[in-house]
BALOVEX-909920 format. One record per residue (C-alpha): x, y, z. Coordinates in steps of 0.1 Angstrom, whole numbers, plus 2048, in hexadecimal, padded with zeros to 3 digits. Layout:
# BALOVEX-909920
site X->X	Y->Y	Z->Z
...
END
This chain:
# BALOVEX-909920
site X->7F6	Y->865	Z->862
site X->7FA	Y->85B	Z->83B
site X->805	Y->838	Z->832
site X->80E	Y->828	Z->811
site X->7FE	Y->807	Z->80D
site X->813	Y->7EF	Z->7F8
site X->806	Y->7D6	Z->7DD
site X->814	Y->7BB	Z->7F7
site X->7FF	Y->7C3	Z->80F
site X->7DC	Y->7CD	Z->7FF
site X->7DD	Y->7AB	Z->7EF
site X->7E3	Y->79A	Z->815
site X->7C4	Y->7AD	Z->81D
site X->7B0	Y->7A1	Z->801
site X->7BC	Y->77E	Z->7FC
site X->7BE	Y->77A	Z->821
site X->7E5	Y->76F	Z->81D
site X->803	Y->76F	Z->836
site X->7FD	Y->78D	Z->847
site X->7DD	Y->792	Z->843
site X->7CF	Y->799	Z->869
site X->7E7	Y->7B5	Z->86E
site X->7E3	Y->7C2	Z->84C
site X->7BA	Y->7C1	Z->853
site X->7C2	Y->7D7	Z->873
site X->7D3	Y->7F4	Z->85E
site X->7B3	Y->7F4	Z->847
site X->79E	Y->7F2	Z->864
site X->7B0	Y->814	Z->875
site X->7AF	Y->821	Z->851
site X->785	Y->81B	Z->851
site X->782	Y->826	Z->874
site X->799	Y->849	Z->86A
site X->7B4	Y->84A	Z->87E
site X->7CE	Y->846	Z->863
site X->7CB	Y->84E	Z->83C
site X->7D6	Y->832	Z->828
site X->7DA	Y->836	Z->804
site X->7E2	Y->81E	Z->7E7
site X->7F8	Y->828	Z->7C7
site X->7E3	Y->827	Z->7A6
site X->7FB	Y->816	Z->795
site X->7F9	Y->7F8	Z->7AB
site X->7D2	Y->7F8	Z->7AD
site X->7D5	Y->7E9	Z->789
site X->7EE	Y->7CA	Z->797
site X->7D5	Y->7C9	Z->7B5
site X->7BA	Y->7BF	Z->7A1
site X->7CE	Y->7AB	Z->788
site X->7E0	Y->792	Z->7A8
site X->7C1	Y->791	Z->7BC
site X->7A6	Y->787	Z->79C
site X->7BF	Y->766	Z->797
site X->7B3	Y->75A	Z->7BC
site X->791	Y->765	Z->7BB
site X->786	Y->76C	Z->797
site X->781	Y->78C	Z->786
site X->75D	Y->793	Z->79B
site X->766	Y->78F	Z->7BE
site X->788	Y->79F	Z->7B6
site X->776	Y->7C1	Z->7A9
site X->75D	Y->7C4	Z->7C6
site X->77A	Y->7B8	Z->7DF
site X->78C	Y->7D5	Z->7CE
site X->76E	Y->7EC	Z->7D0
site X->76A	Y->7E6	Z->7F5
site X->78C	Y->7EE	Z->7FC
site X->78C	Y->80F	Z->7E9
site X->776	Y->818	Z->801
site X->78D	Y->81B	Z->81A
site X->7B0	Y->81F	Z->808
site X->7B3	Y->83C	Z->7F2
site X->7C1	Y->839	Z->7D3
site X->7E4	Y->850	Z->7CF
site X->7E5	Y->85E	Z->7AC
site X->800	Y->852	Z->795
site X->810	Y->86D	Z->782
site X->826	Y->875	Z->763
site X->83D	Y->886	Z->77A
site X->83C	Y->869	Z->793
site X->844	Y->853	Z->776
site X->864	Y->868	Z->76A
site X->86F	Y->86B	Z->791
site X->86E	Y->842	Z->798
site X->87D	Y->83F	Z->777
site X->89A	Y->852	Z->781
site X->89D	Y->842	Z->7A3
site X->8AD	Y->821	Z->791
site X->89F	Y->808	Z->7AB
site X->89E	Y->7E1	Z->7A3
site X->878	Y->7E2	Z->7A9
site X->86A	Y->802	Z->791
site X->844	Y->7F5	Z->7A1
site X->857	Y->801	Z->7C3
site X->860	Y->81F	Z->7BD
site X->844	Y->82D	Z->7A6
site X->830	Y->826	Z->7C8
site X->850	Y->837	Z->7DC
site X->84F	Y->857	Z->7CB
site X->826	Y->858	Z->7CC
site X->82B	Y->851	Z->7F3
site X->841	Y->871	Z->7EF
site X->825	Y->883	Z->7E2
site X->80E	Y->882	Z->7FB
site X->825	Y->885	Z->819
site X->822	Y->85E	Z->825
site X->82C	Y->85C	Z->845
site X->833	Y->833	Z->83E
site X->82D	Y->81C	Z->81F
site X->826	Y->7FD	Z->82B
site X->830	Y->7DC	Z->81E
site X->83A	Y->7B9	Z->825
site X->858	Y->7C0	Z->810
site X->86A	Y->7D8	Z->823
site X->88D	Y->7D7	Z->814
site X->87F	Y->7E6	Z->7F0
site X->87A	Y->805	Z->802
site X->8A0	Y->809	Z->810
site X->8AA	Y->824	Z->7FD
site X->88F	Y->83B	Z->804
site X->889	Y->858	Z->81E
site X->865	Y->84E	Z->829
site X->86D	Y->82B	Z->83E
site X->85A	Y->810	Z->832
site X->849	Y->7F2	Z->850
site X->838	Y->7D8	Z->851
site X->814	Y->7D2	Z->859
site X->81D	Y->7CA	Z->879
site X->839	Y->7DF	Z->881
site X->822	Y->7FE	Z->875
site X->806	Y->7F2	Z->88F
site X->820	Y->7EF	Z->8AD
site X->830	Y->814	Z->8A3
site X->80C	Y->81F	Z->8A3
site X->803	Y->813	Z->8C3
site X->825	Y->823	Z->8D2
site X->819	Y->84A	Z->8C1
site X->7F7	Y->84A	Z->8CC
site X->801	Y->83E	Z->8EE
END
């Protein structure tokens, strides 16, 4: 299984923010291999950028090293950038990481903001909503 991680939630893991226990537990079955979870390029940059205002530009690059790690980074590309562009959403951030979630197949993008991902074919779920439809599949 492929998932899309969203900015949302890679910043709950590394800040430790509102849903950050069930957000730890897709990283964790992402380090342990049983799903591939990947992280567009585009929002690595706005990872970094969020994360280094809590806990400084040092911490923030080896937080984001560590997490790398695990989460693959999706390449971001010119075509990607034309397709979002012609999608017209409100959020452009959304769906540059929509179309790069197209890419690769995702299976999910997950995201604490599930409502900027209505309009797409690939359903987007919470943290917690992905670890309850996991549990249900590999039942």
């Amino acid at each position: 299984m492929k998932i899309l991680i969203d900015t949302n939630v890679a910043l709950d893991i590394l800040l430790r923010r509102q849903d950050y226990a069930n957000a730890a537990l897709v990283f964790s079955l992402t380090q342990h291999g049983i799903i591939s979870s990947y992280i567009s390029a585009s929002a690595i940059t706005d990872i970094f950028y969020l994360s280094q205002k809590d806990l400084g530009k040092k911490a923030a690059r080896e937080h984001l090293k560590s997490m790398l790690r695990v989460f693959k980074p999706a390449t971001v590309t010119a075509d990607h950038i034309h397709q979002a562009l012609d999608f017209e959403w409100d959020d452009f951030e959304d769906s540059v990481q929509y179309v790069v979630g197209e890419s690769f197949s995702a299976d999910y993008i997950v995201t604490g903001n599930v409502m900027d991902f209505t309009t797409g074919e690939i359903p987007a779920i919470t943290p917690e909503r992905f670890l309850k439809t996991i549990s249900v599949i590999e039942d």
